[in-house]
C-alpha positions as CSV (number, residue, x, y, z in Angstrom):
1,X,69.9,122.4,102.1
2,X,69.2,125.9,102.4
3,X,71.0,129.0,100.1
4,X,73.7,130.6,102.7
5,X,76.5,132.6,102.4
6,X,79.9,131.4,104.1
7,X,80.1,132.6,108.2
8,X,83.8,133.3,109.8
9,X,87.0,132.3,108.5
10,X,86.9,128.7,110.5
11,X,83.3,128.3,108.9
12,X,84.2,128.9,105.4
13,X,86.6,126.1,105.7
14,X,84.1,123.9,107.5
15,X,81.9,124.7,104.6
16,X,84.5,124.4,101.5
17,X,85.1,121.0,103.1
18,X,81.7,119.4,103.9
19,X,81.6,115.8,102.0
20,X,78.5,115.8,99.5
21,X,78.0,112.3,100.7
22,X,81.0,110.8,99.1
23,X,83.7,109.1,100.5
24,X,84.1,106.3,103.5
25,X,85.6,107.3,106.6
26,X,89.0,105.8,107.4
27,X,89.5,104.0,109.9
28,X,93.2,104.9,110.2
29,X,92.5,108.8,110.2
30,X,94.1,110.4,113.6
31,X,91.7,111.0,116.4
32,X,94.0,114.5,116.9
33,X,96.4,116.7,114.4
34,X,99.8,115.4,113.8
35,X,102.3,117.0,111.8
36,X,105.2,115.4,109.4
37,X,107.0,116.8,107.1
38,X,107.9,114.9,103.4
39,X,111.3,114.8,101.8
40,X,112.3,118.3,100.2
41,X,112.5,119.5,96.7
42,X,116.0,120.7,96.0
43,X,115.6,124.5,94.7
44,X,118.0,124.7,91.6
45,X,121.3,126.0,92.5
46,X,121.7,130.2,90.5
47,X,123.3,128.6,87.6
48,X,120.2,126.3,87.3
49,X,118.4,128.5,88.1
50,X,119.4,131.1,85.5
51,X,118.4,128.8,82.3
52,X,114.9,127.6,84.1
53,X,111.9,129.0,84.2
54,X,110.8,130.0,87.7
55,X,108.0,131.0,89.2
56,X,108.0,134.5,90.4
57,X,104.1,134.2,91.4
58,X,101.1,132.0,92.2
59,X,97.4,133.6,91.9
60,X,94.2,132.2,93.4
61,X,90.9,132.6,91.8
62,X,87.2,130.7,92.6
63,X,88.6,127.8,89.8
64,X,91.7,127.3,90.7
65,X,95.4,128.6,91.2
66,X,97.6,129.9,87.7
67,X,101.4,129.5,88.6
68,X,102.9,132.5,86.7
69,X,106.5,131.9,85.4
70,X,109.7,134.4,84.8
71,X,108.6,134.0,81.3
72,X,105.4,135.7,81.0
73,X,104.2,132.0,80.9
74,X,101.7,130.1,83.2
75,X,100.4,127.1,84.0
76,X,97.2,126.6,86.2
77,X,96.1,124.0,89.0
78,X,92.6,123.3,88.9
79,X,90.3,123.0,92.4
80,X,88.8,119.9,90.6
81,X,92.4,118.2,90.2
82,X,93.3,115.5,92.5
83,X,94.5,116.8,95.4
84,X,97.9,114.3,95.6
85,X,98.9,116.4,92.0
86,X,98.0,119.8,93.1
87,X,100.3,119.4,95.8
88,X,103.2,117.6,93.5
89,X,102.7,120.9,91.6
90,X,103.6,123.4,94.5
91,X,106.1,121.1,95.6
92,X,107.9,121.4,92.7
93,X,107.2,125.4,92.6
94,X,107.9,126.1,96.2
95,X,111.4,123.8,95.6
96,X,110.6,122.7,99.4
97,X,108.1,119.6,101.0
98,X,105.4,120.8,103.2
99,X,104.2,120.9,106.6
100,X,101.5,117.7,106.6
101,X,99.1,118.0,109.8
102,X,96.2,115.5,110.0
103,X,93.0,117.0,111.3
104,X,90.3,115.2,112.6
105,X,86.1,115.2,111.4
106,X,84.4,118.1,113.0
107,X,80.9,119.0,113.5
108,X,80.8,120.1,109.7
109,X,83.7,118.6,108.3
110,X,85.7,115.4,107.2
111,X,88.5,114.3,108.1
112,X,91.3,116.7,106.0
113,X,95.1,116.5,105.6
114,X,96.6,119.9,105.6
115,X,99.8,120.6,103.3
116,X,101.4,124.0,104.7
117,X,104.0,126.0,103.1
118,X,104.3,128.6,105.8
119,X,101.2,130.4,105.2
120,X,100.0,128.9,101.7
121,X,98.0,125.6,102.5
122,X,96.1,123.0,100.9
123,X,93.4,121.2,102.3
124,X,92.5,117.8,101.4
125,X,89.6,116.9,102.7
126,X,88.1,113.1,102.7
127,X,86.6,113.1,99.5
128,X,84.6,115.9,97.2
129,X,83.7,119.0,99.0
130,X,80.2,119.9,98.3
131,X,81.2,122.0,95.3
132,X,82.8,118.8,93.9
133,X,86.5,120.5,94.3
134,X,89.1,118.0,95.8
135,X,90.8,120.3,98.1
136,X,90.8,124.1,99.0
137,X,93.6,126.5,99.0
138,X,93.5,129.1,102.0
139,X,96.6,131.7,102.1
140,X,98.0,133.7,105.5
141,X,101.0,135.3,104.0
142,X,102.1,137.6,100.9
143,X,104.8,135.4,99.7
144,X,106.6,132.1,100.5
145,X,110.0,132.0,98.9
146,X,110.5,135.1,97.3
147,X,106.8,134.1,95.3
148,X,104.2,136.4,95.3
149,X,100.6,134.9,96.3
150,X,98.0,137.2,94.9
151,X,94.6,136.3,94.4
152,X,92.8,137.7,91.6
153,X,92.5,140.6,90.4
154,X,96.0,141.3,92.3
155,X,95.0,141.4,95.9
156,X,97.5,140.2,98.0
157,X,97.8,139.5,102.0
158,X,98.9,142.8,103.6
159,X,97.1,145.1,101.3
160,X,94.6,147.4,102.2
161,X,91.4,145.4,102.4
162,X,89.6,148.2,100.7
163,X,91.1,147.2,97.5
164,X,88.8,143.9,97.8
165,X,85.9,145.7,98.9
166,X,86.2,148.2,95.7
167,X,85.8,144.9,93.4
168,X,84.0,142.4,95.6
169,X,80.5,140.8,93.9
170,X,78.9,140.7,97.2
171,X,79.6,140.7,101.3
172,X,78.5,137.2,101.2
173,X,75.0,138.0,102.5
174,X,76.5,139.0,106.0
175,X,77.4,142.2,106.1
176,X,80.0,143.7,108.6
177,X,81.7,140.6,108.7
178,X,85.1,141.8,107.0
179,X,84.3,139.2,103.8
180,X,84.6,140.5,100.4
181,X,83.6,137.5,97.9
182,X,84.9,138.0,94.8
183,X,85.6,136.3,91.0
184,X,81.9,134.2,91.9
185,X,81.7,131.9,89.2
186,X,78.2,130.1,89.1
187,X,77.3,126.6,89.8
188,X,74.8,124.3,87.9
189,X,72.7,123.0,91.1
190,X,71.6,119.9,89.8
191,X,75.9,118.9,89.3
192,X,76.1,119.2,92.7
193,X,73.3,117.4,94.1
194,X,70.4,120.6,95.0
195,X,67.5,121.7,93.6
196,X,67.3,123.0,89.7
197,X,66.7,126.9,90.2
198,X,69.3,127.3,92.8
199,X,71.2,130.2,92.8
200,X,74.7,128.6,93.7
201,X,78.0,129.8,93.3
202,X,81.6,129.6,94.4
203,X,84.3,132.6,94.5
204,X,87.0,133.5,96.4
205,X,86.6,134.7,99.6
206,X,89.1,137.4,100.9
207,X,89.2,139.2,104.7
208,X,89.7,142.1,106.2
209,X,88.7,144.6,108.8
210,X,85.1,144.2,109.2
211,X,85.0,148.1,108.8
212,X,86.4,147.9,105.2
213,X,89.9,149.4,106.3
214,X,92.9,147.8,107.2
215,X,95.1,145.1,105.8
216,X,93.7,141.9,104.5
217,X,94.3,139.2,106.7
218,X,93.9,135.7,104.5
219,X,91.8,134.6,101.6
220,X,90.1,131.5,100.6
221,X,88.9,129.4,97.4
222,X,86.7,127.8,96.2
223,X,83.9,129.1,98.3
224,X,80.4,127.5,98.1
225,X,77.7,130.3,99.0
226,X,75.3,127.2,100.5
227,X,76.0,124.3,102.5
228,X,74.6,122.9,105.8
């Protein structure tokens, strides 16, 4: 595999979910997406809710997502959790079920389950990605339930997209493309299957007007900056 950086929005999914050659196809995966919807989460009623402690927000980073509580206290999902608890997790945070679609295998992707919570999704695909995560988180809105999405260091969906550009690490290698990578964490090559010397690295990948202006539109994570 050669070094790349991740392409469009739809290919920085398709990369974040390549297999690393785990993982049997299932037979009973759906040839087309369907959508389902699992039982709800009761929210706690505002007595409840007035002696727990809620989540007021949920950031992304390139490791993983910290759900910060009306507390000052947090607790964090990691990328390399299984999927099925991850999703238990903001469940429980959210206080409702998600939106599950089934997606078939594409060119450069497994089959995936997608768990949507009107703009905050996870994405399960069949087995590791090739950055050994178990799912990727991708994010559409600024907040679902009166919970702030941010991904680090504060950005949020809505806000100017310069903002990510100030503190990106790099464009990605593809300049002009409205991609600001930032929080890159490197990757040992050799843990993931490439060549010892390899300069890989996930972060979280965050959109915007290609000219630098504008709102930002969605953000990603983890990122791989190599893949197929």
């Amino acid at each position: 595999m050669r070094t790349i950086s991740v392409f469009l929005p739809a290919v920085v999914l398709a990369l974040a979910l390549s297999a690393c050659g785990g993982g049997t196809p299932d037979a009973g995966t759906p040839d087309a997406e369907t959508t389902s919807s699992a039982p709800a989460t009761p929210r706690p009623t505002p007595t409840e809710a007035a002696d727990s402690d809620l989540p007021t927000a949920l950031q992304v980073s390139s490791s993983g997502v910290e759900i910060i509580l009306s507390s000052g206290a947090s607790t964090w999902v990691f990328f390399n959790n299984p999927a099925a608890d991850a999703v238990a997790t903001f469940t429980d945070a959210f206080g409702v079920a998600p939106v599950i679609t089934d997606r078939p295998a594409g060119p450069e992707t497994a089959p995936s389950r997608v768990y949507d919570w009107t703009g905050f999704s996870v994405i399960d695909g069949e087995g590791r990605t090739i950055s050994l995560s178990d799912f990727v988180v991708d994010v559409s809105v600024p907040s679902v339930g009166g919970i702030d999405i941010l991904a680090v260091p504060g950005l949020q969906v809505g806000g100017p997209f310069s903002g990510a550009v100030a503190v990106e690490d790099s464009d990605g290698g593809f300049p002009g493309l409205g991609l600001a990578a930032v929080d890159t964490q490197p990757v040992d090559p050799v843990a993931v299957g490439e060549a010892p010397g390899s300069p890989l690295a996930v972060y979280l990948a965050v959109y915007g007007d290609p000219s630098g202006t504008g709102p930002i539109t969605h953000f990603t994570a983890p990122t791989p900056n190599w893949g197929v």
